[in-house]
C-alpha positions as CSV (number, residue, x, y, z in Angstrom):
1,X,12.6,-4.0,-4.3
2,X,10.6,-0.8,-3.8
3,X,7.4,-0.9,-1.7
4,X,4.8,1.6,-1.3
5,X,2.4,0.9,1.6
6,X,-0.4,2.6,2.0
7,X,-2.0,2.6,5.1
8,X,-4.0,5.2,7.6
9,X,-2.9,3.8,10.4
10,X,0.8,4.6,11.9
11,X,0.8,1.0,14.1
12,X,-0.1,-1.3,11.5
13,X,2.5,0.1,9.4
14,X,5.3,0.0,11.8
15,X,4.6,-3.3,12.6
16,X,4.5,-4.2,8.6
17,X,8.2,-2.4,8.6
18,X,9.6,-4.3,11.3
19,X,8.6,-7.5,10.1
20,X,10.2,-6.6,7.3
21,X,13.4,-5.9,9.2
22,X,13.1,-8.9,11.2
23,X,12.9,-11.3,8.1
24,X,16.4,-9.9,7.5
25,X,15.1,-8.4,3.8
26,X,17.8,-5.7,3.2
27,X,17.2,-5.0,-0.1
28,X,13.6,-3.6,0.3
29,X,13.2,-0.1,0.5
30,X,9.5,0.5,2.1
31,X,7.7,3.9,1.7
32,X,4.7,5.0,3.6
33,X,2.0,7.2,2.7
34,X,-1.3,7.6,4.8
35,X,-4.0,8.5,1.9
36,X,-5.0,7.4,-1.8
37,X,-4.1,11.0,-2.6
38,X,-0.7,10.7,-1.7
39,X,-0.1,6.7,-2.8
40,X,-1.2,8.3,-6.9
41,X,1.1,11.1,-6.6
42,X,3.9,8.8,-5.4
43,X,3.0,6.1,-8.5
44,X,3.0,9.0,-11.2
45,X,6.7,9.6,-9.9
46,X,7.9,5.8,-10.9
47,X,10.4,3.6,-9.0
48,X,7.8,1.0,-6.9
49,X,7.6,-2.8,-7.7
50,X,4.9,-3.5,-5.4
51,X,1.8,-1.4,-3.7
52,X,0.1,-2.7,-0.3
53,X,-2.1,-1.4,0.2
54,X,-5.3,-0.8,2.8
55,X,-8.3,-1.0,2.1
56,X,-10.1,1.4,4.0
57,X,-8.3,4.9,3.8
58,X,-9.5,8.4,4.8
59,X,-10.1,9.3,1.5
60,X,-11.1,6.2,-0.4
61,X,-12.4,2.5,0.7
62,X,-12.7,-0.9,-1.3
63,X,-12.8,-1.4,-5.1
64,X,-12.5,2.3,-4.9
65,X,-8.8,2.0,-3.9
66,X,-7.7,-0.3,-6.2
67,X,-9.4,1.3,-9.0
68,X,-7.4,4.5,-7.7
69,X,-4.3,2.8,-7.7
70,X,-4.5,1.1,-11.3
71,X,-5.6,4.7,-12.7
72,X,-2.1,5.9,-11.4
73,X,0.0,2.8,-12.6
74,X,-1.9,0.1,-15.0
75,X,0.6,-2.7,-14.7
76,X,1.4,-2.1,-10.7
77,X,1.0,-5.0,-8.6
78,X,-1.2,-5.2,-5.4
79,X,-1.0,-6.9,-2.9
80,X,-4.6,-5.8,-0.7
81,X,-4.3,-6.0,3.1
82,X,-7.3,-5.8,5.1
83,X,-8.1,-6.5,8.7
84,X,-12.0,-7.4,7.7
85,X,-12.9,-11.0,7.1
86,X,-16.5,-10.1,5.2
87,X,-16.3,-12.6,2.1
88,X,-18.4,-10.0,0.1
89,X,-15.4,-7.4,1.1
């Protein structure tokens, strides 16, 4: 399975990858981008099963981001991570 996480910030993702490599998955392939610029131009290239994706990047935040991704890649699932526990959010 081929993730694409996108996420600003360089701790949080390489604590998500070595979770990943601690739950013994070996057939995921995980790439990171940091932006919503870079995520689209990855998902117009093909080849992800799966985004994760942050919600507050440097150059998008919220619905925004989603909207962003689903504009590059109609039928790609998301899974949204988020450190904020605002309901409304």
């Amino acid at each position: 399975m081929k993730l694409l996480l996108v996420e600003d910030n360089s701790t949080d993702a390489e604590f998500l990858a070595a979770s990943l490599r601690r739950s013994g998955a070996s057939d995921i392939e995980l790439t990171h981008v940091l932006t919503l610029k870079d995520a689209t131009h990855a998902l117009r290239r093909g080849g992800f099963d799966v985004v994760l994706l942050d919600m507050g990047l440097p150059d998008g935040s919220g619905m925004e981001c989603v909207e962003a991704i689903q504009q590059a890649d109609a039928d790609m699932p998301i899974v949204v991570l988020s450190g904020r526990d605002d309901e409304e959010f």
